[in-house]
C-alpha positions as CSV (number, residue, x, y, z in Angstrom):
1,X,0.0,0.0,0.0
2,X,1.2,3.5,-0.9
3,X,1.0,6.6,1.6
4,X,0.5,9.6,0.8
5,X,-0.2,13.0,2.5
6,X,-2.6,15.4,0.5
7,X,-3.1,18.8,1.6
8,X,-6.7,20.1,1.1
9,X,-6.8,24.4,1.3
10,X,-10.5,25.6,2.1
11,X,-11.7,28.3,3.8
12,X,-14.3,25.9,5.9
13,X,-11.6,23.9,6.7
14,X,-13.4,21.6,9.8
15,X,-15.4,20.1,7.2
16,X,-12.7,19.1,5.8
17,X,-11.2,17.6,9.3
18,X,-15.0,16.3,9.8
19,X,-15.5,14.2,6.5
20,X,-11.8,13.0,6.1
21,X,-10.7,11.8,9.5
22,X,-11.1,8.2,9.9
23,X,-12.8,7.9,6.1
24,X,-12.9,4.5,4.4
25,X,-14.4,3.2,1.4
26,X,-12.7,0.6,-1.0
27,X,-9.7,2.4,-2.5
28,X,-8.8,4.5,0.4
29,X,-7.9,5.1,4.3
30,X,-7.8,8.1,5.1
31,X,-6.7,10.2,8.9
32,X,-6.4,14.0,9.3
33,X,-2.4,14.3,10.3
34,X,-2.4,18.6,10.9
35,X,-5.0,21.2,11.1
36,X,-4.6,25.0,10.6
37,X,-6.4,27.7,9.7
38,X,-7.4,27.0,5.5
39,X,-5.2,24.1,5.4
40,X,-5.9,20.3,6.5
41,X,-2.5,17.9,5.9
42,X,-4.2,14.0,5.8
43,X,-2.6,10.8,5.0
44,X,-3.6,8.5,2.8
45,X,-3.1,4.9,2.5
46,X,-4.1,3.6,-0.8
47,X,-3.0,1.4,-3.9
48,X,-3.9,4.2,-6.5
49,X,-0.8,6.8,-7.3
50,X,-0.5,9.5,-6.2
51,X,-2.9,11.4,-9.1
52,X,-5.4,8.8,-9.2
53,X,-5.8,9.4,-5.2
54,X,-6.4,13.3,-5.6
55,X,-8.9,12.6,-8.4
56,X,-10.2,10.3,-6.0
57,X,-10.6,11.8,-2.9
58,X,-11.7,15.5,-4.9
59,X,-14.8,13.2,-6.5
60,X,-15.7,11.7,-3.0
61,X,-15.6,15.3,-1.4
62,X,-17.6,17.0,-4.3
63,X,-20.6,13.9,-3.5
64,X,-20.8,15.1,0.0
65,X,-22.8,17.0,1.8
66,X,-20.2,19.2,2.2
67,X,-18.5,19.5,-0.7
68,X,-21.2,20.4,-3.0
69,X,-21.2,24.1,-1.4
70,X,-17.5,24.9,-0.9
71,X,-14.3,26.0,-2.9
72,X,-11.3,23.7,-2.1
73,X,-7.6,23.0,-3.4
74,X,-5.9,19.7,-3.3
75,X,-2.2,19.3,-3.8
């Protein structure tokens, strides 16, 4: 399994925190590493790379109930 940590910028950044840590489905694990103000750090343990993962984790965020409404970043 590969690791990665992914840095998702938004200005509502606990939803972030709220929807990522501890998330599982069938291609990823995810925890919340380091809050701060706009920016969340979490780690990801996953057999995608490392592009496949963003595209991954940005589609499962946009389907939330959260994501729908917000403006994010992830690099």
């Amino acid at each position: 399994m590969n690791q990665y940590h992914v840095q998702f910028l938004c200005g509502q950044i606990k939803f972030v925190e709220d929807f990522f840590q501890n998330y599982q489905d069938e291609k990823v694990i995810t925890t919340v590493k380091k809050i701060n103000k706009i920016k969340a750090e979490i780690q990801v343990s996953t057999v995608l790379s490392i592009d496949e993962t963003i595209n991954h984790l940005k589609t499962i965020f946009k389907q939330s109930s959260y994501g729908s409404a917000l403006h994010f970043t992830v690099q």
